[in-house]
N, C-alpha and C positions, 0 to 999 in steps of 0.2 A: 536668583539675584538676591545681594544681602541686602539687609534696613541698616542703610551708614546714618547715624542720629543726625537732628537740623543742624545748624551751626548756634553754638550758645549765645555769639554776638548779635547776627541777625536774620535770624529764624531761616536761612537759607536752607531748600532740600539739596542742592545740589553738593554736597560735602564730598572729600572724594579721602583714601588713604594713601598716606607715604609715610612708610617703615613703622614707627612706631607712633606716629601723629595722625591727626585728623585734617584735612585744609580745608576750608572754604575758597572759593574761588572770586565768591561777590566780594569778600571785604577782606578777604587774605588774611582770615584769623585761624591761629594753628592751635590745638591743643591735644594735650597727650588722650589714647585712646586707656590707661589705667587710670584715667583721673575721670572719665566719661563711666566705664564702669560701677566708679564706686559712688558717682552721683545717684544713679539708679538702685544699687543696693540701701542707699540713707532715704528712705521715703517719709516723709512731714506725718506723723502721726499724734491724735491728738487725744488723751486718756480724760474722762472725768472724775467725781471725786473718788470715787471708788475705784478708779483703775483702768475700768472699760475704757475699751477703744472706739471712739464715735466717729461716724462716716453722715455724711452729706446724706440729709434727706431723712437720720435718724429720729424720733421722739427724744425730749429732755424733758426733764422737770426741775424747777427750780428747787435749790435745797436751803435759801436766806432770801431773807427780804433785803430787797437790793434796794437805794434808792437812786432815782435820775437824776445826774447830773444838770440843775439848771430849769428844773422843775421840782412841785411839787406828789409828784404822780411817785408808786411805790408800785415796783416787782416783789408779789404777795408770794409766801413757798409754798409750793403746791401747782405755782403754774405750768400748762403744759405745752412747749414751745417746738417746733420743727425747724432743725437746722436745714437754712438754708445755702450754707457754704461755709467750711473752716477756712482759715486764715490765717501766715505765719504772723506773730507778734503777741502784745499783751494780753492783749482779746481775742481768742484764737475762733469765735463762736459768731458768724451772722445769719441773723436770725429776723422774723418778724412776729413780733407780741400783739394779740388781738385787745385792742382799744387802746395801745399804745404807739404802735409802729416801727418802723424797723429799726434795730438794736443791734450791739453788738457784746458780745457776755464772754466771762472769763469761765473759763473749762473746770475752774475747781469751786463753781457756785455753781454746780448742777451734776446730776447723774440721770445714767441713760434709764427712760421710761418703758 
């Protein structure tokens, strides 16, 4: 039996093929199986200053002193933080900093530890 992907709209497993499409049958949303493809070949990758490629659950170290938005508390360089989850957007980095709490930091203000 093959693994036909959930439905993009709403997470239905029951997706079924017709000809060159995918259907759902919960919410009758159709979409091309070459455009399902190349979702899976573009995977969210997230580099830091130096290039590396950082994964969930990695070591970081800070490489500037950051400071906190709306305090007077400073991310010192040298810190050493463990990514708890990347994230598409500005701050692609969440994390939790010890005496600080949780955070979320930009990929090109750290390299992998």
């Amino acid at each position: 039996m093959t693994s036909l992907p959930n439905c993009p709209a709403c997470k239905s497993e029951y997706t079924y093929e017709d000809g060159a499409m995918y259907v759902c049958p919960e919410c009758a949303h159709e979409w091309p199986k070459v455009a399902a493809a190349a979702d899976a070949d573009t995977a969210f990758v997230v580099r830091d200053s130096n290039g590396n490629v950082l994964n969930e659950g990695d070591f970081i170290t800070v490489i500037k002193d950051l400071k906190i938005k709306g305090s007077s508390s400073v991310v010192k360089v040298g810190t050493k933080v463990k990514i708890i989850r990347l994230v598409e957007g500005d701050h692609d980095i969440d994390c939790k900093i010890d005496g600080i709490g949780p955070m979320m930091l930009k990929s090109e203000f750290v390299k992998k530890a």
